[in-house]
PASEBA-1860 file (N, C-alpha, C; in nm, 3 decimals):
! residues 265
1> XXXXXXXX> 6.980/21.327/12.031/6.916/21.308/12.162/6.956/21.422/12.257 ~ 6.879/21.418/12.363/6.908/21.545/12.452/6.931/21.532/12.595 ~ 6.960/21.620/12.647/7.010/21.605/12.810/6.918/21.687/12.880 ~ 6.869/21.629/12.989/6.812/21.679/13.117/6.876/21.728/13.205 ~ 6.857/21.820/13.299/6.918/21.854/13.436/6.854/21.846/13.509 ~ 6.857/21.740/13.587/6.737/21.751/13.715/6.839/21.818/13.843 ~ 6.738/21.926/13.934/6.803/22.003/14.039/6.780/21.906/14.100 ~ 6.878/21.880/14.207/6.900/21.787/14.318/6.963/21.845/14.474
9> XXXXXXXX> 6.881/21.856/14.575/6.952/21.920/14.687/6.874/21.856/14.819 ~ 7.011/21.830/14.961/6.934/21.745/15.062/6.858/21.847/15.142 ~ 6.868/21.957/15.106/6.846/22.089/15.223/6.684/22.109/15.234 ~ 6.602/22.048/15.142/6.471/22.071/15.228/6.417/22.137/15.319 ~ 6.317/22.251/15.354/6.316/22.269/15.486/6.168/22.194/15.566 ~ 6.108/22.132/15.463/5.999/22.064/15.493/6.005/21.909/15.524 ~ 6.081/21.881/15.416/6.130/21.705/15.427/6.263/21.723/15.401 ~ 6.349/21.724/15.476/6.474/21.691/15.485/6.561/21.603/15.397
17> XXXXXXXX> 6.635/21.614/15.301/6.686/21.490/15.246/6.587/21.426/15.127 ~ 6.495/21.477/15.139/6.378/21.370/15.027/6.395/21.372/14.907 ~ 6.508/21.348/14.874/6.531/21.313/14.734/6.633/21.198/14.738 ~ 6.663/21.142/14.888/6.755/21.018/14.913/6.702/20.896/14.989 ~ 6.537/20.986/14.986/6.443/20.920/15.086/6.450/20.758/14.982 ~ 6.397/20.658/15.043/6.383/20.529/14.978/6.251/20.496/14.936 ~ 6.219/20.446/14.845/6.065/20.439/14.786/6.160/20.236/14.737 ~ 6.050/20.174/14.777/6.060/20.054/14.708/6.232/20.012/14.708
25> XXXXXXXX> 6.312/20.056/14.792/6.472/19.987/14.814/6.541/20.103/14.703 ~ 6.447/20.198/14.661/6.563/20.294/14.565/6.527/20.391/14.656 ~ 6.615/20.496/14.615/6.615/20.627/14.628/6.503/20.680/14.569 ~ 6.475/20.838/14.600/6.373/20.908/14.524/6.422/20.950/14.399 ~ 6.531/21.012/14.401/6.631/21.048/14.285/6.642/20.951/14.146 ~ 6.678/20.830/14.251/6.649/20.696/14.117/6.545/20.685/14.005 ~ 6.397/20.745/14.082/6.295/20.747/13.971/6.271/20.798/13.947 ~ 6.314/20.973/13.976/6.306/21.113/13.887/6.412/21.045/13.775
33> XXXXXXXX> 6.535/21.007/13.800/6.609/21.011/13.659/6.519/20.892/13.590 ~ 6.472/20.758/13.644/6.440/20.681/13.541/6.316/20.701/13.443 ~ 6.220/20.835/13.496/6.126/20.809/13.440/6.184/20.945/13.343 ~ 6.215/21.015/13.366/6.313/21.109/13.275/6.381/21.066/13.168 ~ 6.451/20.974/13.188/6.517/20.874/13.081/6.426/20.807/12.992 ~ 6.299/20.773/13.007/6.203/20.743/12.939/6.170/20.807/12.831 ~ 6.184/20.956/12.832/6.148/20.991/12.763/6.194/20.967/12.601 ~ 6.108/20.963/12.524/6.164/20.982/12.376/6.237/21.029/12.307
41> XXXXXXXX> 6.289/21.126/12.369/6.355/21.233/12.322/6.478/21.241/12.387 ~ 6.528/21.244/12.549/6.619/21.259/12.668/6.690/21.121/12.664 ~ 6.805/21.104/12.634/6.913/21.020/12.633/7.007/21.036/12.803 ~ 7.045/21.125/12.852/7.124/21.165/12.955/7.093/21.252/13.045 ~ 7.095/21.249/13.158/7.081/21.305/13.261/7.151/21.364/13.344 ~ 7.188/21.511/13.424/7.298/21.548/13.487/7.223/21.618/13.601 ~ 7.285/21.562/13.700/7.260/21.594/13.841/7.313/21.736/13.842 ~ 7.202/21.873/13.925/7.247/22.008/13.899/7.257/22.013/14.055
49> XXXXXXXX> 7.353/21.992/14.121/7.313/22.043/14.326/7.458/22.107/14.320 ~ 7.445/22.131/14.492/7.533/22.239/14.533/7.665/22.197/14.620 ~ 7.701/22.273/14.663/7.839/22.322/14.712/7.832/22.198/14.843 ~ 7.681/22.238/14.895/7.696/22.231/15.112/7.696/22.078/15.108 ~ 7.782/22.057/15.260/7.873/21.933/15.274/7.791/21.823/15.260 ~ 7.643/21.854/15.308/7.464/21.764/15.320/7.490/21.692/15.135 ~ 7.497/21.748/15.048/7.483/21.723/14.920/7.574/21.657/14.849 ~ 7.689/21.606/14.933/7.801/21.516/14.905/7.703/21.364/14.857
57> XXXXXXXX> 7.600/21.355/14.954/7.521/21.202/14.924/7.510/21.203/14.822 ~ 7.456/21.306/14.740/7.379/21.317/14.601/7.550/21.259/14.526 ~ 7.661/21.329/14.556/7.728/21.327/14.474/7.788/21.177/14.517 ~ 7.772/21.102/14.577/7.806/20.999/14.630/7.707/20.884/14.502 ~ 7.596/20.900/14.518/7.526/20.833/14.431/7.552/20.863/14.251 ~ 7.564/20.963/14.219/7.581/21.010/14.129/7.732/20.908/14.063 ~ 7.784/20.950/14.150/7.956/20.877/14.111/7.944/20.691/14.097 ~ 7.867/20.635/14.211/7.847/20.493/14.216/7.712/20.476/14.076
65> XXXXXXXX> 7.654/20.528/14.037/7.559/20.500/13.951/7.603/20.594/13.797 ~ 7.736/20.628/13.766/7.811/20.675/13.679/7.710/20.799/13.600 ~ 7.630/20.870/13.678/7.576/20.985/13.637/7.637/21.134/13.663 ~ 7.654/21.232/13.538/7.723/21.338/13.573/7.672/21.415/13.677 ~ 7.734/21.537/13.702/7.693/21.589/13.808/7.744/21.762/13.788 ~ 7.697/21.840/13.896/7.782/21.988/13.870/7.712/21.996/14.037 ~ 7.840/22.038/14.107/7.793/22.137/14.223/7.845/22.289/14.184 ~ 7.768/22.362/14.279/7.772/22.471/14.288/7.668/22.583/14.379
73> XXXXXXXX> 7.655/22.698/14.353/7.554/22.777/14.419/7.522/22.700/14.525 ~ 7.438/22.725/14.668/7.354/22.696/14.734/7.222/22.777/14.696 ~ 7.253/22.879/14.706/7.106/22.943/14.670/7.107/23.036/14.588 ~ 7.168/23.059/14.454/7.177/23.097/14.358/7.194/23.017/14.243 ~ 7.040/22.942/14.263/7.035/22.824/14.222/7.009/22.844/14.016 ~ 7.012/22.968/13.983/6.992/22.986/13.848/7.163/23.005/13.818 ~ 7.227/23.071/13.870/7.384/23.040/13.860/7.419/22.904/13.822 ~ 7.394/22.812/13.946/7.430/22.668/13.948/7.366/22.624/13.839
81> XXXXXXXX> 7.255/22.640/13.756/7.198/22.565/13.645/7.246/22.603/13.539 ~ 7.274/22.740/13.535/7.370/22.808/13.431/7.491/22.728/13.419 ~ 7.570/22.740/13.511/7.679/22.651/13.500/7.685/22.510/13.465 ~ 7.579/22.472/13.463/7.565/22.273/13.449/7.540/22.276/13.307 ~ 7.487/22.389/13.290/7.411/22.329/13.093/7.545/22.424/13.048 ~ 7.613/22.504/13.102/7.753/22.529/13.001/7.826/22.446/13.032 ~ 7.857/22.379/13.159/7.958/22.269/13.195/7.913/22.139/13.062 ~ 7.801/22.149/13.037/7.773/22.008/13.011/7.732/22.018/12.838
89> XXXXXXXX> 7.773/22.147/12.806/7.707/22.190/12.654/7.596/22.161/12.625 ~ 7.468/22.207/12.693/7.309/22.146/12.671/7.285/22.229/12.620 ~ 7.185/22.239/12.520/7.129/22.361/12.439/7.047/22.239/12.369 ~ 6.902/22.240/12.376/6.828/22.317/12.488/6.823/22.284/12.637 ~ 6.773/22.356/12.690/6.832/22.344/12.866/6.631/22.257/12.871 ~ 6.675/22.149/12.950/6.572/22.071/12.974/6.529/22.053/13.166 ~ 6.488/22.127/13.243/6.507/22.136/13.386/6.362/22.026/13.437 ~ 6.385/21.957/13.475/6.362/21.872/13.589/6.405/21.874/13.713
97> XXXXXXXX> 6.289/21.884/13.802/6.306/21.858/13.958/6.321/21.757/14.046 ~ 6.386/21.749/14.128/6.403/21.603/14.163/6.323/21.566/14.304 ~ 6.260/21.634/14.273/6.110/21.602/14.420/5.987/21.579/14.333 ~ 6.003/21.523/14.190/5.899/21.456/14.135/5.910/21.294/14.060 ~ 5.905/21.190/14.138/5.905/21.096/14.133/5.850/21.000/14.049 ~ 5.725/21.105/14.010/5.636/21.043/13.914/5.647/21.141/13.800 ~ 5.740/21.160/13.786/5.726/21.289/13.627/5.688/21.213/13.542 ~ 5.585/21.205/13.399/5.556/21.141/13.339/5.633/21.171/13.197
105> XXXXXXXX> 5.709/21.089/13.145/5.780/21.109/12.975/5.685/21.130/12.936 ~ 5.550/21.094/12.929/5.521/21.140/12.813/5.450/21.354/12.844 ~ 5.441/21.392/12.915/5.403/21.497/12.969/5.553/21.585/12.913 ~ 5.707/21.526/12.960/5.831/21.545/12.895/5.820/21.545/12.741 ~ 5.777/21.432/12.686/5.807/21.412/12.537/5.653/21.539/12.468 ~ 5.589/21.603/12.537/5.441/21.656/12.490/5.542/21.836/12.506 ~ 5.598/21.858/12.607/5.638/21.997/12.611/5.754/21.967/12.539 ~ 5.833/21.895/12.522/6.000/21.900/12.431/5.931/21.923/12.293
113> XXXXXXXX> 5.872/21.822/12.265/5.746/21.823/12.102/5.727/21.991/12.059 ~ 5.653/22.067/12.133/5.638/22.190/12.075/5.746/22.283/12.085 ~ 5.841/22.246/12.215/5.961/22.316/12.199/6.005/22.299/12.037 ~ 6.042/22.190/12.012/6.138/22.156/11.896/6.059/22.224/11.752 ~ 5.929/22.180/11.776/5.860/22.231/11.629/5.864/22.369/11.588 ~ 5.866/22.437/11.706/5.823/22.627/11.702/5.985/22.621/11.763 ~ 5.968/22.745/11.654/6.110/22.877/11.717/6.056/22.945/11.887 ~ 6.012/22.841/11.950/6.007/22.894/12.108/6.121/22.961/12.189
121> XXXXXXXX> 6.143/23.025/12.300/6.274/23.013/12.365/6.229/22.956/12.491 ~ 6.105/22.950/12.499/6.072/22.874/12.651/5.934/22.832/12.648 ~ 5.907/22.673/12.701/5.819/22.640/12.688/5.782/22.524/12.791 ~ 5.670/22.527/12.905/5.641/22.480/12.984/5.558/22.429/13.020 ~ 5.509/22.373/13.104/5.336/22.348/13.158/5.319/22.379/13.286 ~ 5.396/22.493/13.323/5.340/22.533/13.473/5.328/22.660/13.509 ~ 5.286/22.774/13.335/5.272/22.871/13.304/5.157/22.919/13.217 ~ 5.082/23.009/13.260/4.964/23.025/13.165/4.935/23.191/13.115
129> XXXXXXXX> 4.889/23.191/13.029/4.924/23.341/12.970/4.749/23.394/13.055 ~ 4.759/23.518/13.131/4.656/23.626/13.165/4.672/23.743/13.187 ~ 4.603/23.807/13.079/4.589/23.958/13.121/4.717/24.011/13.001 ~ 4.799/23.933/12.912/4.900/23.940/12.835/5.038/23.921/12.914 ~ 5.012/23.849/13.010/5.129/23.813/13.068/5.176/23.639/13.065 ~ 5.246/23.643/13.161/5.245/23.460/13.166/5.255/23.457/13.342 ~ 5.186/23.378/13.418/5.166/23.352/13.506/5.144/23.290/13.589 ~ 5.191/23.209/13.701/5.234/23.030/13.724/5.110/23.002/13.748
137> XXXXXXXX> 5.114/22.877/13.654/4.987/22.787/13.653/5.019/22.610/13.644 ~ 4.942/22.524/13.709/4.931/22.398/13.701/4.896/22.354/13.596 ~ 4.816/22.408/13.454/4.809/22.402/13.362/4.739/22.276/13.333 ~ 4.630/22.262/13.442/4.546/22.125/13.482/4.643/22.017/13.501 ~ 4.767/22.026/13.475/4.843/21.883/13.526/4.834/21.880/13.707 ~ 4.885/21.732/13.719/4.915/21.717/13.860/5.044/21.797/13.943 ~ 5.050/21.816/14.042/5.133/21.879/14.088/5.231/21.793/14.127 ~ 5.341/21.810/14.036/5.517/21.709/14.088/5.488/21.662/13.910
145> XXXXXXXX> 5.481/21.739/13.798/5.497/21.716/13.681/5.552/21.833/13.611 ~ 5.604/21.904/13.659/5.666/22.030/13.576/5.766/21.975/13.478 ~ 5.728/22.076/13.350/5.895/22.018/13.266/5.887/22.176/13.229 ~ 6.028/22.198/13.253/6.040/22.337/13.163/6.195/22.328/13.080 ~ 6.149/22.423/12.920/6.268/22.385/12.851/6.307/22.535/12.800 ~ 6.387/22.530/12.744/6.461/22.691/12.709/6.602/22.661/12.624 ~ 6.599/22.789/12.538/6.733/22.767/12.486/6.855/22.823/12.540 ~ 6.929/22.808/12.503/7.070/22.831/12.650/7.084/22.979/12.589
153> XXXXXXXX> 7.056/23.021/12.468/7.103/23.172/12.469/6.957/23.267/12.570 ~ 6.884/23.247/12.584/6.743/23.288/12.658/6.801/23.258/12.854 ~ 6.863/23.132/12.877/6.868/23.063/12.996/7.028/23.204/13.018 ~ 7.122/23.218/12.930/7.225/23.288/12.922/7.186/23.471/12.941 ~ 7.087/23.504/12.902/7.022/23.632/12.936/6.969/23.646/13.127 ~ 6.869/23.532/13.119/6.828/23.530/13.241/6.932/23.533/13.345 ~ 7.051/23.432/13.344/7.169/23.449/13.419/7.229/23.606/13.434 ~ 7.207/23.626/13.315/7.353/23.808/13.338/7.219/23.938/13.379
161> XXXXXXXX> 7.103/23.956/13.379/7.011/24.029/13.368/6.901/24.021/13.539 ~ 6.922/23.908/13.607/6.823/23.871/13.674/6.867/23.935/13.793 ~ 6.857/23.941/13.856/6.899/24.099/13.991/6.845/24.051/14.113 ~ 6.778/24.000/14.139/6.659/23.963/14.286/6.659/23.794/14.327 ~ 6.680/23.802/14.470/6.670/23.700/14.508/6.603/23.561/14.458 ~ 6.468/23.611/14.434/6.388/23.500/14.394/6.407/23.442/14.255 ~ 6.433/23.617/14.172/6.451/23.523/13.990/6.580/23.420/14.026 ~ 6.690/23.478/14.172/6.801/23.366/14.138/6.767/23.224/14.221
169> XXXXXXXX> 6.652/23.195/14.244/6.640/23.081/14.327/6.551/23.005/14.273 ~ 6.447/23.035/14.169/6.343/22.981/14.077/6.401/22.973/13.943 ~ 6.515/23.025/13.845/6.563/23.022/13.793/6.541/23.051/13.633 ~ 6.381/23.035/13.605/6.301/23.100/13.518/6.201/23.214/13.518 ~ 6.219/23.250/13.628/6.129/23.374/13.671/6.131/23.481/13.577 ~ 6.250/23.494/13.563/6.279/23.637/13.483/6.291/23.596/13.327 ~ 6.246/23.483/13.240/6.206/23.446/13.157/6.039/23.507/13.098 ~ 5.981/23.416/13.236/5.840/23.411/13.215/5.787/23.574/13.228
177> XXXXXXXX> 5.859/23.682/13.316/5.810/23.793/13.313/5.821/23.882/13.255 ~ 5.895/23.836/13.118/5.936/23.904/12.989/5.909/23.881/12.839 ~ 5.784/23.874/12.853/5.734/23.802/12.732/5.755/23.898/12.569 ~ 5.761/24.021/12.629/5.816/24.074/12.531/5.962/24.055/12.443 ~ 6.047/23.982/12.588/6.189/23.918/12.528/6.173/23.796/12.434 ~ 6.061/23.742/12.557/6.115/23.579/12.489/5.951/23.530/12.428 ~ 6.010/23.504/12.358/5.904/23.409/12.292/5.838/23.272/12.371 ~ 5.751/23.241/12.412/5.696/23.265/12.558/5.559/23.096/12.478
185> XXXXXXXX> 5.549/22.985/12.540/5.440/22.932/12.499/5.466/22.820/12.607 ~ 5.340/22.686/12.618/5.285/22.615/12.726/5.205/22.507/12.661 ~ 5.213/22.396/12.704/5.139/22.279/12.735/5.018/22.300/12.809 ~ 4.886/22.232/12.794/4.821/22.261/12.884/4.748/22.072/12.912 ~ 4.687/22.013/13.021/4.572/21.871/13.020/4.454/21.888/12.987 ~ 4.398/21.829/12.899/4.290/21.843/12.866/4.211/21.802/13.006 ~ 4.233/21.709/13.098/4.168/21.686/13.195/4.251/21.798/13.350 ~ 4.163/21.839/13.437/4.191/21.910/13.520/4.208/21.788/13.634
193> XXXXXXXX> 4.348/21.782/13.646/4.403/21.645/13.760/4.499/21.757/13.856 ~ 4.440/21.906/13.846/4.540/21.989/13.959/4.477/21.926/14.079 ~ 4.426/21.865/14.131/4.392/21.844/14.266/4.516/21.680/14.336 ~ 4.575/21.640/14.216/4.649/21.535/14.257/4.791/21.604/14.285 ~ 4.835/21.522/14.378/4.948/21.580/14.453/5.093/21.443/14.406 ~ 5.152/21.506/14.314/5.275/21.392/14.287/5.380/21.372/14.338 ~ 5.372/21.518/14.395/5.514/21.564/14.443/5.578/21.530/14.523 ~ 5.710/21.594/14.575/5.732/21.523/14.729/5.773/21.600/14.793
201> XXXXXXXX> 5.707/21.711/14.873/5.731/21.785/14.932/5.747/21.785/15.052 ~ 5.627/21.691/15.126/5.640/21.701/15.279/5.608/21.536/15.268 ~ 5.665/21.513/15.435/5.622/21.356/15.484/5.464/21.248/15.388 ~ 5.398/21.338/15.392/5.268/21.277/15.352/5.253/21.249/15.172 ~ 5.300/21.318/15.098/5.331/21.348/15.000/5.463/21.224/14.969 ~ 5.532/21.168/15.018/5.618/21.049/15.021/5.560/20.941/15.051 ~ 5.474/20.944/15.142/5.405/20.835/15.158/5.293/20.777/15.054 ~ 5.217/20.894/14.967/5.126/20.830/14.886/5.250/20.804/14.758
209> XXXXXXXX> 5.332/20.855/14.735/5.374/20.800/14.625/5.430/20.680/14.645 ~ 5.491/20.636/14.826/5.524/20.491/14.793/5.415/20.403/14.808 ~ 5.281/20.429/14.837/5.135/20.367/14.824/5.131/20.379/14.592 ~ 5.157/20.464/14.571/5.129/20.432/14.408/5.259/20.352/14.365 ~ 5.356/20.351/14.413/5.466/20.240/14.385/5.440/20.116/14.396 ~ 5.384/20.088/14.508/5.332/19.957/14.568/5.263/19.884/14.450 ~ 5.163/19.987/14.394/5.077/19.908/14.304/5.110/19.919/14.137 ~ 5.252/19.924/14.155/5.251/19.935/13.985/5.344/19.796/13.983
217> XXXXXXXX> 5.284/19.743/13.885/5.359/19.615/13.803/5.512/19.663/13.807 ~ 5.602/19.561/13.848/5.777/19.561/13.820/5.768/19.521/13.680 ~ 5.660/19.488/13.586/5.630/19.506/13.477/5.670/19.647/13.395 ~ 5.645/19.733/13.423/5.630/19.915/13.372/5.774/19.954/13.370 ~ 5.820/19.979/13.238/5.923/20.031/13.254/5.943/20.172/13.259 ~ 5.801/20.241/13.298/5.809/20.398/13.368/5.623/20.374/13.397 ~ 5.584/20.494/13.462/5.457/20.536/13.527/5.400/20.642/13.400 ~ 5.296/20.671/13.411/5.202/20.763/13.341/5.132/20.790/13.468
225> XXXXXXXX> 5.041/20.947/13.381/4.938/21.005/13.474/4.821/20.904/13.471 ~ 4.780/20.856/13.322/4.715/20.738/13.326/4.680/20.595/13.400 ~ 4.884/20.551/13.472/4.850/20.476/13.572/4.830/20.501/13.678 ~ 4.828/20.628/13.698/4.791/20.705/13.840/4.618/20.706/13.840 ~ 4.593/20.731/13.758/4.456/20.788/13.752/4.386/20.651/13.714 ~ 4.381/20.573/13.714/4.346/20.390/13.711/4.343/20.343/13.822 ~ 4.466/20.353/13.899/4.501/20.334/14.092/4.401/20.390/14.163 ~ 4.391/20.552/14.125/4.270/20.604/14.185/4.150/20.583/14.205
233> XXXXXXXX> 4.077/20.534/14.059/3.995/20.546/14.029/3.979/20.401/14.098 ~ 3.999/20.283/14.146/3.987/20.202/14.196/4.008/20.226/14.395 ~ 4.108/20.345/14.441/4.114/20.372/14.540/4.105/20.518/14.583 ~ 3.993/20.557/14.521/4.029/20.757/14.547/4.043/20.743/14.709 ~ 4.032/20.672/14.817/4.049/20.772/14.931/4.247/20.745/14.882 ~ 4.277/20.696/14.800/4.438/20.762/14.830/4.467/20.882/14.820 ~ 4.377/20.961/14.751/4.406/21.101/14.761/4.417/21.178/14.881 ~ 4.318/21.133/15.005/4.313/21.189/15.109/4.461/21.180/15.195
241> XXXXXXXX> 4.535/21.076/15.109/4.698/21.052/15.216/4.744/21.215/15.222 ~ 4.773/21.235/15.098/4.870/21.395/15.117/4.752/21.540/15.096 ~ 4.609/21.517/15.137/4.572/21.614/15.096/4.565/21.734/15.145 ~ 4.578/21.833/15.093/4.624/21.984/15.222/4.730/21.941/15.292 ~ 4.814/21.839/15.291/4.925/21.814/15.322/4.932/21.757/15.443 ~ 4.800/21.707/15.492/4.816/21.618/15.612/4.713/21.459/15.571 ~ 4.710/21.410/15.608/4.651/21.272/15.645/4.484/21.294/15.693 ~ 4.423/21.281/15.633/4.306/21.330/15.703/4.201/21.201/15.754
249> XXXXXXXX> 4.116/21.251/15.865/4.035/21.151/15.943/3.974/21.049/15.868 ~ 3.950/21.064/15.712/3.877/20.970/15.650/3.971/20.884/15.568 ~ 4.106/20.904/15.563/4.179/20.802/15.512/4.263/20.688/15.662 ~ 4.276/20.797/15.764/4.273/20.719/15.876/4.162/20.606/15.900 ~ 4.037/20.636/15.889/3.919/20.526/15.898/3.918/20.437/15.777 ~ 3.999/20.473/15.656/4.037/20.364/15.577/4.121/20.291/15.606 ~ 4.264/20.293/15.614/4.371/20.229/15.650/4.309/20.132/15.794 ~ 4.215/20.228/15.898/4.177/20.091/15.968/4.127/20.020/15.970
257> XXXXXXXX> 3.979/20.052/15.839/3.899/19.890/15.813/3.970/19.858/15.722 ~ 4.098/19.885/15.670/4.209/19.754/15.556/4.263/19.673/15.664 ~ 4.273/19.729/15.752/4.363/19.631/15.880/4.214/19.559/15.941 ~ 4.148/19.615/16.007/4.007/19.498/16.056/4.016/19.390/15.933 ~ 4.001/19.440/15.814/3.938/19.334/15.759/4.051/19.224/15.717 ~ 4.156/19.261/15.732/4.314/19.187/15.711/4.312/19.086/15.838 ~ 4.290/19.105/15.955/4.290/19.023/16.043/4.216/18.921/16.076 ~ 4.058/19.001/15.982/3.934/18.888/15.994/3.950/18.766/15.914
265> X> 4.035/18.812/15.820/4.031/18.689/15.710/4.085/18.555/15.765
END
């Protein structure tokens, strides 16, 4: 079985903290690791955050809910991941974000799958090959479903080789722009669901995911894109909650004939 690292940090500069935010009496963090743990493949999970005093919470939870942990870096955040999968002997390095709430195992168990079968060194779904390069793509998934995996001698190059701010703050950058190094491949959805927003980036973007919480059975012992796309398909103006990242006039005129008609009854 294998280990995940989901990055974990309160420093936000959009939503503050939103990975301690509360969805349904948990944390956000709670259901990045649980639906992570789902997977088929991922047995353990290790919290990857940093040094600054804000990120003690994370490590606060971490310790009361007996999950490992590694601080380090603030913003040499490929350092700090480096260090968690040698702290923690992971090979292959499995990175999860922890501002995706709804990551789906099986989307996890679909990119680990071709990792394991092919001599890959990196393999993702939020990368697409053009022009003979590789180049960030949604890869028709929803956005707040990234899985990216790598082997620690590839993740061990990128660390000693990567020079620039950004390869050290994205942490695969200098992977994906070397395809001549690494052996280089991707997941792709057969259905184009880039227009759904999973993630949790800003205020609005928290709010529809605790609107898709609301409606999932305490039945489910994890979410799919499938039960997302069922919810929808019975309520598409939920899409309008986080879309372009604000609330827009026509989900406002929804939410108020749910309330007219709540009162008429």
């Amino acid at each position: 079985m294998l280990t995940a690292i989901i990055q974990a940090r309160m420093g936000s500069n959009r939503l503050p903290g939103k990975v301690m935010k509360e969805i349904e009496g948990k944390p956000l963090l709670f259901y990045v690791i649980k639906q992570t743990l789902s997977s088929k493949f991922i047995n353990r999970v290790i919290i990857s955050t940093s040094i600054a005093p804000e990120d003690k919470k994370i490590v606060d939870f971490c310790k009361e809910n007996g999950i490992d942990y590694y601080r380090g870096s603030v913003n040499d955040v490929l350092d700090r991941f480096y260090e968690s999968a040698k702290k923690f002997s992971c090979d292959p390095i499995i990175r999860i974000s922890a501002d995706s709430p709804l990551i789906d195992p099986n989307v996890i168990d679909r990119v680990l799958k071709k990792f394991l079968d092919n001599p890959y060194d990196y393999v993702s779904n939020n990368v697409e090959k053009n022009q003979g390069g590789w180049k960030e793509s949604t890869c028709n998934f929803p956005l707040g479903t990234v899985v990216e995996v790598t082997t620690f001698k590839a993740l061990e190059i990128a660390w000693k080789q990567s020079n620039n701010s950004f390869e050290r703050e994205h942490v695969f950058p200098y992977i994906q722009s070397h395809p001549k190094l690494f052996n280089i491949s991707n997941i792709k959805s057969k259905k184009n669901l880039s227009n759904m927003r999973i993630t949790v980036d800003k205020k609005n973007d928290l709010k529809f995911v605790k609107e898709i919480y609301k409606r999932i059975s305490k039945k489910n012992k994890f979410i799919t894109i499938e039960d997302i796309e069922k919810i929808i398909s019975k309520e598409p103006l939920l899409l309008e909650i986080n879309k372009d990242g604000h609330i827009t006039n026509q989900y406002k005129k929804f939410l108020l004939m749910k309330e007219q008609k709540k009162n008429n009854v």
